[in-house]
DSSP file (Angstrom, degrees, kcal/mol; ACC not computed):
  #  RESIDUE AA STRUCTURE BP1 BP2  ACC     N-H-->O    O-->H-N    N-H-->O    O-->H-N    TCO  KAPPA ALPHA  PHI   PSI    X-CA   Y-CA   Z-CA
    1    1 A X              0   0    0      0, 0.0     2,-0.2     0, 0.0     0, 0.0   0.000 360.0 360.0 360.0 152.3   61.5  -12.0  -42.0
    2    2 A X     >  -     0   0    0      1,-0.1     4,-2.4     4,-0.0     5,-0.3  -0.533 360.0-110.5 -98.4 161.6   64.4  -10.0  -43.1
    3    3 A X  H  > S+     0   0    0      2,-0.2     4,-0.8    -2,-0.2    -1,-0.1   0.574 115.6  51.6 -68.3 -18.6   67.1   -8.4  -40.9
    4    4 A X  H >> S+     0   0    0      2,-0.2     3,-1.5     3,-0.1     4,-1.0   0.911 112.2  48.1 -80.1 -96.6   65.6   -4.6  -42.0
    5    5 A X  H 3> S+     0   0    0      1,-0.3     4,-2.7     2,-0.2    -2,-0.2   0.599 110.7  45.1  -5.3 -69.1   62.4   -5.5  -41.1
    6    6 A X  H 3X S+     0   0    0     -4,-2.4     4,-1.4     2,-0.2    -1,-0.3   0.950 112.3  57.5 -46.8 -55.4   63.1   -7.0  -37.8
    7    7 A X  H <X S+     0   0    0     -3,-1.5     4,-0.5    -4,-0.8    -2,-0.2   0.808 107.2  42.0 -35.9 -46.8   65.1   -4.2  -37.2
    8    8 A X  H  X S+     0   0    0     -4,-1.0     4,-1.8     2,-0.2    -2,-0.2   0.862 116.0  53.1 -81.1 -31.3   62.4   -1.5  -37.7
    9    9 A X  H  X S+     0   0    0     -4,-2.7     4,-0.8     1,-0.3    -2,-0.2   0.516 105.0  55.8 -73.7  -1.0   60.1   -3.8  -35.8
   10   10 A X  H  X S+     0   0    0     -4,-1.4     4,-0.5    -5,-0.2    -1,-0.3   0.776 113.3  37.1 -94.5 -53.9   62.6   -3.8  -33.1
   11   11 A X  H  X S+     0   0    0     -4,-0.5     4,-0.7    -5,-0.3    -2,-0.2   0.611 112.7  58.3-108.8  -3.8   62.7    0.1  -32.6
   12   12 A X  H >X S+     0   0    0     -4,-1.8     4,-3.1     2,-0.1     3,-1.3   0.945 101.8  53.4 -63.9 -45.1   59.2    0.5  -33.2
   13   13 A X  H 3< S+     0   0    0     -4,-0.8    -2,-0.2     1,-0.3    -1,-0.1   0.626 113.0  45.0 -41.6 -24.0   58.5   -1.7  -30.3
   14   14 A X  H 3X S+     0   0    0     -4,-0.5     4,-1.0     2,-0.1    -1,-0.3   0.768 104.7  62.6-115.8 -14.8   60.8    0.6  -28.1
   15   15 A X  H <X S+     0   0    0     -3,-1.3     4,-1.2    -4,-0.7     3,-0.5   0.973 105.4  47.7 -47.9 -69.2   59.3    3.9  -29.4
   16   16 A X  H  < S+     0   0    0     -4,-3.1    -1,-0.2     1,-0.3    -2,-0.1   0.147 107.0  50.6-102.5  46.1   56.0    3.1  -28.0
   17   17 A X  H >> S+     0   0    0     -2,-0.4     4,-2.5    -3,-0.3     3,-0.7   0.587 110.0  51.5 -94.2 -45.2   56.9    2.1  -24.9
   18   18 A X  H 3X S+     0   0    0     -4,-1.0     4,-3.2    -3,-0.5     5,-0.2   0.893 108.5  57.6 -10.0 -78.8   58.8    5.2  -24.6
   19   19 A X  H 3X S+     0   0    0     -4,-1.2     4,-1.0     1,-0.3    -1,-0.2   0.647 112.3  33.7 -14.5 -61.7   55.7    6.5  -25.6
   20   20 A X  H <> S+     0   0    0     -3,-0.7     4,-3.0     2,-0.2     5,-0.3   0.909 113.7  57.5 -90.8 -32.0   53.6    5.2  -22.8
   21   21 A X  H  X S+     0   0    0     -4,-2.5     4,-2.8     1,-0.2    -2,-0.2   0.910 109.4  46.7 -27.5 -61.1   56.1    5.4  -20.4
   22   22 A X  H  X S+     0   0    0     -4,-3.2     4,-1.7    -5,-0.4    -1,-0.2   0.859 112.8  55.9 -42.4 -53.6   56.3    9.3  -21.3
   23   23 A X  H  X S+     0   0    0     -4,-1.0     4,-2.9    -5,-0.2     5,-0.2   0.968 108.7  39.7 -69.3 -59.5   52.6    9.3  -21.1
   24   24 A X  H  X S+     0   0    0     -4,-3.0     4,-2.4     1,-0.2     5,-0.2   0.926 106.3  60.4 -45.6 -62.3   52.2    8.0  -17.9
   25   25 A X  H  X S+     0   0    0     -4,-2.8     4,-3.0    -5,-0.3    -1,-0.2   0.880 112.1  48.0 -31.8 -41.8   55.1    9.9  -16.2
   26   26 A X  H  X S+     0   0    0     -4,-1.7     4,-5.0     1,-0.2    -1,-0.2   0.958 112.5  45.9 -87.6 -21.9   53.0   13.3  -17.4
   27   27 A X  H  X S+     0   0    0     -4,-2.9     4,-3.5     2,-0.2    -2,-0.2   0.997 115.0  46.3 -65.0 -48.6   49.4   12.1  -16.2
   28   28 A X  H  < S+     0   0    0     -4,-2.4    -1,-0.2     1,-0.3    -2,-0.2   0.780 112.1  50.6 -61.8 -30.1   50.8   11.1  -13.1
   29   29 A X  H >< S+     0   0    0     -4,-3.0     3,-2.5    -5,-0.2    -1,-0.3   0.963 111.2  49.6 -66.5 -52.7   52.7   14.5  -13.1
   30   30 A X  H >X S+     0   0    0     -4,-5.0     3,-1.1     1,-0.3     4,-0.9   0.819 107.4  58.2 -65.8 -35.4   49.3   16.4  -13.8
   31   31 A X  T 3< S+     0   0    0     -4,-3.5    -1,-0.3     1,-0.2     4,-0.2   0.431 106.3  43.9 -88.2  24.6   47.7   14.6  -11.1
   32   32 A X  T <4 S+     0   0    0     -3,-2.5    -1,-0.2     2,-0.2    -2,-0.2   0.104 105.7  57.1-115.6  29.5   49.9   15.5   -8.5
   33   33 A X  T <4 S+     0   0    0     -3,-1.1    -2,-0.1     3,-0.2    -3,-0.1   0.273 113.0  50.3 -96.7 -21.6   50.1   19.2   -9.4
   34   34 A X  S  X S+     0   0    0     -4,-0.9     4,-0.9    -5,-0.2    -2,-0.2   0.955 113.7  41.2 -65.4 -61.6   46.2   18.8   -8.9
   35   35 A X  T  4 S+     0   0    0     -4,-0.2     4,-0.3     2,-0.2     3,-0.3   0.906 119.0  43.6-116.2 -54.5   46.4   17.4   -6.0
   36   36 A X  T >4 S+     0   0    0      1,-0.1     3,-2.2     2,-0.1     2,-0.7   0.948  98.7  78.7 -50.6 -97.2   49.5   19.8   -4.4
   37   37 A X  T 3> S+     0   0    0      1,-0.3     4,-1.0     2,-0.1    -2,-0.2   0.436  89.3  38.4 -45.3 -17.7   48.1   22.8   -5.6
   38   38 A X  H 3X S+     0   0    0     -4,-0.9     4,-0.8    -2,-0.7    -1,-0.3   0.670 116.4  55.8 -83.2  -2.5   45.0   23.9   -3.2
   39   39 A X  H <>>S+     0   0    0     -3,-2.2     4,-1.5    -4,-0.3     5,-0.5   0.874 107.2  49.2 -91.7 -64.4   47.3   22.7   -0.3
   40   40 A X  H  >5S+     0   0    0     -4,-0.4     4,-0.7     1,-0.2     5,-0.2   0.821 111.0  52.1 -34.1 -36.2   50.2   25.5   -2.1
   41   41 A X  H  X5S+     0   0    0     -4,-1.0     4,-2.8     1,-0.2    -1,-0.2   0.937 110.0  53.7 -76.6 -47.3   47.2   28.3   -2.0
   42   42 A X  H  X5S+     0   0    0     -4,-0.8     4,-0.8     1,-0.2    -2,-0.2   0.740 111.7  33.8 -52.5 -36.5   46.8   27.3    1.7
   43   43 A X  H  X5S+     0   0    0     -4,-1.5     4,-1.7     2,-0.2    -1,-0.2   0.459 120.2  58.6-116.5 -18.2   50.4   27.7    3.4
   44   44 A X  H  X<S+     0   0    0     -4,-0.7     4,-3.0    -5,-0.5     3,-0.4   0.912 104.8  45.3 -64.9 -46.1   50.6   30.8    0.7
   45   45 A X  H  < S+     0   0    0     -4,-2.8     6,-0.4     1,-0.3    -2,-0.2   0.920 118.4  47.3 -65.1 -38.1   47.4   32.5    2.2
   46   46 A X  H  < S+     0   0    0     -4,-0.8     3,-0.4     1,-0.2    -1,-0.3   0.768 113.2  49.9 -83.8 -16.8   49.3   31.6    5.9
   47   47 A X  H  < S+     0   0    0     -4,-1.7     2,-0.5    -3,-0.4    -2,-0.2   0.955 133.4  10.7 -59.5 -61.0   52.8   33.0    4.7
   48   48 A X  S >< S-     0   0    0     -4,-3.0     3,-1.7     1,-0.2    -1,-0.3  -0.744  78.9-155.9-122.4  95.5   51.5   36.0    3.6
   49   49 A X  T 3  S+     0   0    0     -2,-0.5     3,-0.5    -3,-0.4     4,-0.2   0.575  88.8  53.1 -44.7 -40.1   47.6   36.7    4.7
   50   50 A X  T 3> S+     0   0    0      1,-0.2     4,-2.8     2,-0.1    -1,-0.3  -0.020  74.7  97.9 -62.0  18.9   46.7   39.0    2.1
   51   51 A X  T <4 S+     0   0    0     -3,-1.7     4,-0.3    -6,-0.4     5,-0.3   0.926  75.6  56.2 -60.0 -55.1   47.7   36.9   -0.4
   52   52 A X  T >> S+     0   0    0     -3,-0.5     3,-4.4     2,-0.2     4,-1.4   0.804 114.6  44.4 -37.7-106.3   43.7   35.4   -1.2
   53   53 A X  H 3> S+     0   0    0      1,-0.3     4,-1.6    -4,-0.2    -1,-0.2   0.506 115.1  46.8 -42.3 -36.0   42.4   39.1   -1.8
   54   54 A X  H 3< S+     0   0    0     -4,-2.8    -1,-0.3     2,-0.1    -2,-0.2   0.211 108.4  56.0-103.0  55.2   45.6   40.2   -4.0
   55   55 A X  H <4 S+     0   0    0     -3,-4.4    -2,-0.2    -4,-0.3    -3,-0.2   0.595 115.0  39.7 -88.0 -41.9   45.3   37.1   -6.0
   56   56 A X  H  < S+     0   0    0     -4,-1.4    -2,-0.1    -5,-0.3    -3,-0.1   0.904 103.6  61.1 -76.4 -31.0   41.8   38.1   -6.8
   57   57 A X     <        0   0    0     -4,-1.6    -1,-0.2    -5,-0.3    -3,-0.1   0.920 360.0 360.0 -53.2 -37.7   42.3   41.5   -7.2
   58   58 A X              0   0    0     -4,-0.2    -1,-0.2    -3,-0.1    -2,-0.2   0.216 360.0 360.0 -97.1 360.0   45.0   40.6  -10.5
């Protein structure tokens, strides 16, 4: 195998771990914005009580 060749196979090989790395980092983000956000509706609604009724209203 030639030194080009190795080369490209070299920095594909570190793109897709990037890749999944990346990937992972944003599921993991989306499931704890899932998982955080009815808790956030909760301590809103006790901050401000009307909050629930104008959320719906808009």
């Amino acid at each position: 195998m030639g030194k080009l060749e190795k080369a490209v196979r070299i920095k594909n090989r570190r793109i897709n771990l990037q890749k999944f790395i990346l990937g992972a980092l944003c599921a993991l983000g989306g499931l704890s914005v899932a998982v955080i956000a009815p808790n956030m509706i909760k301590i809103l609604a006790k901050i401000q009580p009307n909050f629930i009724k104008n959320r719906i209203k808009s």
